[in-house]
MINU-610941 format. One record per residue (C-alpha): x, y, z. Coordinates in pm, whole numbers. Example, Ala and Ser with C-alpha at 12.3 -4.5 7.8 and 13.67 -1.06 7.14 Angstrom:
SITE       xx       yy       zz
SITE     1230     -450      780
SITE     1367     -106      714
//
This chain:
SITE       xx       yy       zz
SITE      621      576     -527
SITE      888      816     -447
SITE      882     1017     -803
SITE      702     1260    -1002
SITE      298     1186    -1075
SITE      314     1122    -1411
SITE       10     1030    -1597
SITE      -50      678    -1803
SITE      -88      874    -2142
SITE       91      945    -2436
SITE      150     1306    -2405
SITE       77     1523    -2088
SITE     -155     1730    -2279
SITE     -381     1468    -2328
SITE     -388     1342    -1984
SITE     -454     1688    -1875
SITE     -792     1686    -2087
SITE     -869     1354    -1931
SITE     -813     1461    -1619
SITE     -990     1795    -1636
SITE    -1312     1554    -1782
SITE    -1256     1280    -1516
SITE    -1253     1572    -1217
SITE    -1573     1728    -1391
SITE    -1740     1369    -1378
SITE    -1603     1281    -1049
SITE    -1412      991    -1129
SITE    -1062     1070    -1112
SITE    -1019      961     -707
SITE     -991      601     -888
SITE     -616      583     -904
SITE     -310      772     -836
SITE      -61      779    -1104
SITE      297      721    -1025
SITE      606      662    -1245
SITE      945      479    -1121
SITE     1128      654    -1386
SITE     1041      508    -1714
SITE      798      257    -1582
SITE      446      392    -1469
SITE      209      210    -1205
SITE     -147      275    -1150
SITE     -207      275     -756
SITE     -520      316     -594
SITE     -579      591     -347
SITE     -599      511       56
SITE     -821      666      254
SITE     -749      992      364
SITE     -420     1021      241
SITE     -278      699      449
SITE       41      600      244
SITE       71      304      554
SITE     -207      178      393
SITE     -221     -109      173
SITE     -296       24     -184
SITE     -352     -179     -480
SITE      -73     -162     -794
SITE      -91     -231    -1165
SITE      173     -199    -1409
SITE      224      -47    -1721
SITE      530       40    -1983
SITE      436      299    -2201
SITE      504      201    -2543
SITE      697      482    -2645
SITE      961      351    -2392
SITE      949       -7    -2513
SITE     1021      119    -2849
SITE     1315      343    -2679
SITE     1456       33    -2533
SITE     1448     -131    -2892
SITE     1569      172    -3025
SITE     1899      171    -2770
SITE     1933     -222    -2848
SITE     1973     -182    -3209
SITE     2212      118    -3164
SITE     2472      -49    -2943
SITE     2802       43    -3008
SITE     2992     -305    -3001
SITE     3321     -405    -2862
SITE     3551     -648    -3073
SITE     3539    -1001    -2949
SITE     3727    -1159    -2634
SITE     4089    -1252    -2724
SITE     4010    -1583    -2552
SITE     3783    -1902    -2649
SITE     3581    -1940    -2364
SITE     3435    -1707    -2088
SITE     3730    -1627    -1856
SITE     3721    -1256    -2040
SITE     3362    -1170    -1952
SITE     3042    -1234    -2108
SITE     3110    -1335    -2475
SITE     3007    -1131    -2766
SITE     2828    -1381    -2936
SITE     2626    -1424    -2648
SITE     2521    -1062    -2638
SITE     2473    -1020    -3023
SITE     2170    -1335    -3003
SITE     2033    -1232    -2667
SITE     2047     -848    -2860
SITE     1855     -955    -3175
SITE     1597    -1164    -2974
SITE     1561     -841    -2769
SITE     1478     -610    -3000
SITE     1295     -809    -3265
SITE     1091    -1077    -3098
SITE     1099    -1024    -2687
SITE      739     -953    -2580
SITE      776     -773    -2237
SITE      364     -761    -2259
SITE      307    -1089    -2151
SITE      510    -1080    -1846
SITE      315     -743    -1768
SITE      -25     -922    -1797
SITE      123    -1234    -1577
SITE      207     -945    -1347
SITE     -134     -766    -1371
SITE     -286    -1095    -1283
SITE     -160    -1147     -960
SITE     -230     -902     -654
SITE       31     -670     -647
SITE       37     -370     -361
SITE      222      -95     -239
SITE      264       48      158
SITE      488      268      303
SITE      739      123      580
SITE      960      342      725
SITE      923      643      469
SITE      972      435      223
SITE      702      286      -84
SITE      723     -116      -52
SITE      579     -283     -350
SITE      474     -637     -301
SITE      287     -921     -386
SITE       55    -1141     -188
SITE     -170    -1451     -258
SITE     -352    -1602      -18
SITE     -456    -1980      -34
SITE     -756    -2083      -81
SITE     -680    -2354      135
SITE     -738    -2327      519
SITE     -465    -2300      749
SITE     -214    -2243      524
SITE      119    -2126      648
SITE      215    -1729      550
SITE      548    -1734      413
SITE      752    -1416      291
SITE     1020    -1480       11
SITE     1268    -1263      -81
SITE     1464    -1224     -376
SITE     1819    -1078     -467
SITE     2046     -960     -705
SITE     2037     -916    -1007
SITE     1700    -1137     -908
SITE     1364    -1014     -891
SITE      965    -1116     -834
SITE     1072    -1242    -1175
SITE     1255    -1540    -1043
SITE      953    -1616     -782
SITE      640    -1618     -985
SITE      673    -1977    -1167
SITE      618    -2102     -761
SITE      333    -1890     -685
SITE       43    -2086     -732
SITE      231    -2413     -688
SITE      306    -2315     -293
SITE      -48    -2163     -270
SITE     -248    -2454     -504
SITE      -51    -2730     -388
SITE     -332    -2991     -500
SITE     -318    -2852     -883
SITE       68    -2939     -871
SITE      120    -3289     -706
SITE      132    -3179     -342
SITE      -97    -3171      -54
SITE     -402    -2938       94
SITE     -201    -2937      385
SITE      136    -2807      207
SITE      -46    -2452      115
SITE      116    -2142      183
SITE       -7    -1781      159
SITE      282    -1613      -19
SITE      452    -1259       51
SITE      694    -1124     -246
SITE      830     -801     -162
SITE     1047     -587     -433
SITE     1380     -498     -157
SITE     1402     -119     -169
SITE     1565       -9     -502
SITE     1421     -233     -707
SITE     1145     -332     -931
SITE      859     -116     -795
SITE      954      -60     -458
SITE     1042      284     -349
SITE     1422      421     -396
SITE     1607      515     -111
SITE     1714      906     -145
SITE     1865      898      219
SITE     2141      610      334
SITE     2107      316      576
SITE     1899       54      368
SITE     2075     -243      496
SITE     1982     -573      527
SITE     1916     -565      899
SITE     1687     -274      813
SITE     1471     -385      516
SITE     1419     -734      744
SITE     1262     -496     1003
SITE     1032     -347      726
SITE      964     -704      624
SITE      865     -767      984
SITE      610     -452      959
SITE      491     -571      649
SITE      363     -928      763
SITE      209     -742     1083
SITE       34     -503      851
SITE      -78     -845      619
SITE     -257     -980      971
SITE        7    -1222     1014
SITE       86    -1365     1364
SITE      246    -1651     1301
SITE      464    -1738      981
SITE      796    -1831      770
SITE     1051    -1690      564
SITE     1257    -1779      283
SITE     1520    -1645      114
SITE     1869    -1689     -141
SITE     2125    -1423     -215
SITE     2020    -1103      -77
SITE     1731    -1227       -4
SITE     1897    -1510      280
SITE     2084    -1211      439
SITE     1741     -990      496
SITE     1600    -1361      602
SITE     1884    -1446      869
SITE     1847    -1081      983
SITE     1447    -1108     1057
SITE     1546    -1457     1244
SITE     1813    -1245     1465
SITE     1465    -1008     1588
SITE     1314    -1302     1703
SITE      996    -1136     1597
SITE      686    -1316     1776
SITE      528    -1475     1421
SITE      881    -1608     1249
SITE      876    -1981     1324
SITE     1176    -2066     1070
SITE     1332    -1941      754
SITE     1462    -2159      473
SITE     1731    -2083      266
SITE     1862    -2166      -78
SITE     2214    -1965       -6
SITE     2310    -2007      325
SITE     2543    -1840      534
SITE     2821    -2101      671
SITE     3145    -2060      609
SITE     3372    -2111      911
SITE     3636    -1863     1025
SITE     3938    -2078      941
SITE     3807    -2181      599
SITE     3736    -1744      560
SITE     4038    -1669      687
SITE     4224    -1897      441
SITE     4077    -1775      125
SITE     4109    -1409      214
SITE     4452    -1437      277
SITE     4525    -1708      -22
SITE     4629    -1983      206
SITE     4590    -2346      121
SITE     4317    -2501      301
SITE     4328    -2637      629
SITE     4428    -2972      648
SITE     4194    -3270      698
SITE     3864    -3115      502
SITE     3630    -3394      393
SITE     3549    -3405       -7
SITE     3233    -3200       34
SITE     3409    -2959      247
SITE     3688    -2953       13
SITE     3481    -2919     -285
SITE     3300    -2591     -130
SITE     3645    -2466      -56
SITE     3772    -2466     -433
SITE     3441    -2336     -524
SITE     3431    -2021     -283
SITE     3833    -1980     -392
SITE     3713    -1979     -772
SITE     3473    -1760     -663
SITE     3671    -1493     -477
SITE     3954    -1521     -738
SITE     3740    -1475    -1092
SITE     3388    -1367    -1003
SITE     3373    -1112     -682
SITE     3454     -795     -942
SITE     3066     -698     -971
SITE     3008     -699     -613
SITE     3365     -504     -521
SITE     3275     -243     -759
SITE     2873     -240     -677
SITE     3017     -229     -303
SITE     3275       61     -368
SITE     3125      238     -587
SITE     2791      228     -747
SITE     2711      571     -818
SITE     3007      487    -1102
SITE     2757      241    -1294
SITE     2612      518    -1499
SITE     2632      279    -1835
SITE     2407       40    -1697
SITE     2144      306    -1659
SITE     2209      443    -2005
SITE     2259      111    -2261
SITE     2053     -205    -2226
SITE     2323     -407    -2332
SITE     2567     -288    -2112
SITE     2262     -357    -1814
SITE     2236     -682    -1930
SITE     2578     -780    -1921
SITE     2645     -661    -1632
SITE     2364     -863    -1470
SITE     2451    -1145    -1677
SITE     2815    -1187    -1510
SITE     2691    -1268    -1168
SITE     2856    -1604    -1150
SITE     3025    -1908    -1383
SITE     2749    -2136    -1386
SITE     2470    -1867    -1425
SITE     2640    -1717    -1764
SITE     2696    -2024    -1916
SITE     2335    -2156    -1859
SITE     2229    -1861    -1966
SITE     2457    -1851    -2296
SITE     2344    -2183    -2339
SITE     1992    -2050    -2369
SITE     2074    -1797    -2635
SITE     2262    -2082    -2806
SITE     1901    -2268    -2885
SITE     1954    -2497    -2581
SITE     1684    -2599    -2351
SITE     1778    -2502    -1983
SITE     1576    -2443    -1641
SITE     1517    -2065    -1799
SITE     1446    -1926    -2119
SITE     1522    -1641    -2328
SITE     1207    -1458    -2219
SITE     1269    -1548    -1835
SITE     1599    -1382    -1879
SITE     1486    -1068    -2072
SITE     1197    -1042    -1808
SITE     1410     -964    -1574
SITE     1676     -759    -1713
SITE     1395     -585    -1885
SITE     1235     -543    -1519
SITE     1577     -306    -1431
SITE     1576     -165    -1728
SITE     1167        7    -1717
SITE     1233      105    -1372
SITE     1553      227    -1383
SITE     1668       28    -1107
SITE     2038      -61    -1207
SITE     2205      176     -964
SITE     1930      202     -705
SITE     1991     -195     -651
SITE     2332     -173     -657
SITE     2378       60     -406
SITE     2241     -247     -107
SITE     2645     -359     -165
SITE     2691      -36      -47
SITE     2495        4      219
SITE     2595     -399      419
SITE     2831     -391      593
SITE     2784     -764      708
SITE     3072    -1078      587
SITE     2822    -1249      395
SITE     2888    -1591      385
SITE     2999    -1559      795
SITE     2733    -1745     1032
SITE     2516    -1521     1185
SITE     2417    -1729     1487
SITE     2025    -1813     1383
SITE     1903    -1966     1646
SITE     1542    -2026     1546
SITE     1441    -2331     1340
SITE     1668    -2361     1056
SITE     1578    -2534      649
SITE     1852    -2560      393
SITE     1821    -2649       23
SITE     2151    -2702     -136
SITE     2184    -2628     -531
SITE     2492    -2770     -711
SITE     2578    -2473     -885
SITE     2537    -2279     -659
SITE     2834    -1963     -579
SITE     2914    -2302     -324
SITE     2735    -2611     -226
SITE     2750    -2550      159
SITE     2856    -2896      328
SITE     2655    -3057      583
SITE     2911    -3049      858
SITE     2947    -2653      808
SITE     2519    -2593      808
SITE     2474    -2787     1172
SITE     2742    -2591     1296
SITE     2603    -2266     1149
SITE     2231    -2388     1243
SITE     2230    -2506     1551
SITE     1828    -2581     1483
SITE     1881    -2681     1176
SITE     1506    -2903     1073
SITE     1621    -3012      695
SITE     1899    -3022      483
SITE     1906    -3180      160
SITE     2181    -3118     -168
SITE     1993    -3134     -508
SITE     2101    -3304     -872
SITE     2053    -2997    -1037
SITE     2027    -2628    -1005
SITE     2190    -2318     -914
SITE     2161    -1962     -797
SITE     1821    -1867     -906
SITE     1671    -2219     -769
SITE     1271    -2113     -804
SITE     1353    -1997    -1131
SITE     1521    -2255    -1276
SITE     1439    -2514    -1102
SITE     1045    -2470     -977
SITE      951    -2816     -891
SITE     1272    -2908     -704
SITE     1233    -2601     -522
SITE      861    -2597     -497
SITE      925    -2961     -272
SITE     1189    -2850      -79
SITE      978    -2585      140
SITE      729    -2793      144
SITE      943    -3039      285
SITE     1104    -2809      492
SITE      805    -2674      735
SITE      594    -2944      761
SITE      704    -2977     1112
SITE      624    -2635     1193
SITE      270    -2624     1074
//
C-alpha cells in the first residue's frame, strides 16, 4: 500500500507498546501494517523486502471509523425534495432517507469483511504500483485461469456471489469440466489496490499490469472477462496478444458503428433502414447520452472537483447510485422493500467499500486518465464471447457484435439483468462463461 504504516489498534500509543513487546519477543516480522486511508490491511512481509512478491492481505475497519461513518450518516444536511414525481431530477430523496436509516442503524459492514477475510486476498507491486487481488484456485484439475475485472462504481463486491460457483462448478449445477481458477484484481484507485500519485493509469496500461499479474500467478495459458471498465482493460489485454489470453468475454461490449456514433454525437436521426434490435440500441445509447453521461463528463473533466464524495457518505452514495436509469430504479426498488437481483446490504457493501478506503476520487480519476471512445470497436481479433443484459447502458445487437468481433465464439441476449450482471444476476451469468469457453478448453 502506497500510505502511511499505520497500526491495527485503537490508539498509536498502544500499538507502540505492542510493538515494542512483539520486537522484544521476536514476533513482529508477522505482518506489515498498512492503511488505505481510513481502511487498514494486515499484509504479510516478502522476503527480503520484495514488494513484486506476492504477499498475503486481510482486512480490517477500525471501529472508531465505522462509528464515524454512522456518525456522518445521521448528520447529513438534506436537500428539499425533487420538484418532479419520478427520477428525471436525480436520485430521489426518499430513496436516500431509507437507504440512510438502514445505513446507519442496521447495515453490518462486518459480515462482508469476514466473507472477504475468507477468501485469499493478495497484494504485488506491478509497475510501482500495490495491486490488491484475489485468487482461488479450483480444486478441480485443468481448470481454465480466468481474470475478471470489475468497473465503476463496481467493485470485487459485484464478483464474489460467482466465486465458488466458477471454481465449484459441481456444488452449483455445472460440470467438473466447467472449473475455472479465478483472478479478481481491485483496478488501481480502488478498493485496496494502490493509488496512483503520478498520471498515465489508463486502461491500456492497467491491462499490461493485468498481463504481469497472471505471469506472476504461473499462468501460461488463460481467459479474461470483463463489463464496464472492466471490458475496456479486457479488449486492451486482447490488443497485446499476450501468449496465455485465449479469449475474453464480455458483459458490455464495445460495438457501436461509426455512422450510428456519429449520429448521436451530432443529434441526427438515425440512419435509415436499422433493424428493431438495432433500432432499439440506438434509442437506448441516445437516452443515454442525452440524460445519463453527466457523471462520467464531470468524473472525465474534472475529478479532483468531487471533494463531497470524499467528505459525506450520502453524497458518495448518490453519486454512485446515478450511474444509469435502470440501475437507480432497481436499486430504489430495493430500499422500497422490493425483492430485486441485489439487496440493501449488496448495495451498502459496496458504497461502503469507497467509502473505508477513500477511493471516491482515486476511481474517478480512470475517466480522466482514457482517452479511448468507449463504446468504438477496438478491432479484437482473438476469440471473442458476448453476454447481452437487457438493461444494460444498451443491448448491443447481433449484427453490430460480428462486425465488431470478427471471432466472435458466443453471443446470447438474456431475459433479465443489467449493468452489474454477476451481481445481480449470478446464475445467468455464472452459465454464460461457462458457456462461452468451452471451446477453448
Amino acid at each position: 500500500m502506497q500510505n502511511d504504516i499505520l497500526p491495527q489498534a485503537p490508539s498509536r500509543r498502544r500499538f507502540i507498546g505492542v510493538a515494542a513487546a512483539a520486537i522484544a519477543a521476536g514476533s513482529l516480522s508477522r505482518f506489515a501494517f498498512a492503511q488505505t486511508s481510513q481502511a487498514v490491511t494486515e499484509i504479510t512481509p516478502a522476503a527480503g523486502g520484495d514488494k513484486t512478491a506476492i504477499r498475503k492481505l486481510r482486512v480490517h475497519v477500525p471501529e472508531s471509523q465505522l462509528t464515524d461513518l454512522r456518525r456522518r450518516i445521521k448528520a447529513t444536511k438534506w436537500p428539499e425534495r425533487e420538484t418532479v414525481t419520478d427520477a428525471s431530477q436525480g436520485v430521489q430523496l426518499a430513496t436516500m432517507q431509507k437507504l440512510a436509516t438502514y445505513w446507519s442503524t442496521n447495515y453490518d459492514w462486518r459480515k462482508v469483511e469476514a466473507r472477504l477475510n475468507a477468501l485469499p486476498q493478495y497484494v504485488t507491486e506491478i509497475d510501482g504500483l500495490d495491486i490488491h487481488f484475489i485468487h482461488v484456485r479450483s480444486k478441480q484439475k485443468d481448470a481454465l485461469p480466468m481474470i475478471i475485472t470489475h468497473g465503476w462504481p463496481g467493485s470485487i463486491i459485484e464478483q464474489m456471489k460467482v466465486i465458488d460457483p466458477l471454481t465449484n462448478p459441481t456444488a452449483h449445477g455445472g460440470n467438473a469440466s466447467d472449473a475455472f481458477d479465478v483472478v479478481i484484481p481491485s483496478l488501481p484507485g480502488y478498493g485496496f489496490s494502490g493509488k496512483p500519485t503520478t498520471t498515465g493509469w489508463d486502461p491500456a496500461r492497467i491491462a499490461r499490469a493485468w498481463v504481469v499479474l497472471m505471469q506472476r500467478l504461473g499462468y501460461t495459458r488463460y481467459v479474461a472477462q470483463g463489463g464496464d471498465w472492466g471490458n475496456a482493460v479486457t479488449e486492451q489485454m486482447a490488443l497485446l496478444t499476450p501468449p496465455g489470453l485465449i479469449g475474453i468475454h464480455t458483459n458490455m461490449p464495445a460495438t457501436v458503428p461509426d455512422d450510428i456514433a456519429n449520429a448521436l454525437k451530432y443529434g441526427n436521426p438515425p440512419p435509415a433502414g436499422l433493424s428493431p434490435d438495432e433500432q432499439h440500441a440506438f434509442d437506448q445509447l441516445d437516452y443515454f447520452y442525452k440524460h445519463g453521461l453527466g457523471y462520467a463528463q464531470e468524473m472525465a473533466g474534472r475529478p479532483q472537483t468531487l471533494y463531497g464524495i470524499e467528505d459525506s457518505p450520502i453524497g458518495l452514495a448518490a453519486w454512485m447510485l446515478d450511474h444509469d436509469a435502470a440501475s437507480q430504479a432497481m436499486i430504489a426498488r430495493v430500499f422500497n422493500g422490493q425483492t430485486e437481483g441485489l439487496s440493501r446490504d449488496d448495495v451498502l457493501d459496496n458504497v461502503t467499500l469507497y467509502w473505508v478506503t477513500n477511493t471516491g476520487i482515486s476511481s474517478a480519476r480512470l475517466y480522466w486518465e482514457n482517452k479511448l471512445n468507449f463504446f468504438a470497436p477496438k478491432h479484437v481479433t482473438i476469440p471473442v464471447a458476448v453476454s447481452v443484459f437487457p438493461d444494460e447502458i444498451y443491448s448491443a445487437p447481433k449484427s453490430w457484435t460480428e462486425k465488431a468481433y470478427p471471432k466472435l465464439i458466443h453471443y446470447n441476449r438474456l431475459p433479465k439483468g443489467g449493468h452489474f450482471a454477476a451481481w445481480e444476476q449470478p446464475q445467468e451469468f455464472t452459465d454464460e462463461v461457462r458457456v462461452s469457453f468451452r471451446s477453448l478448453r
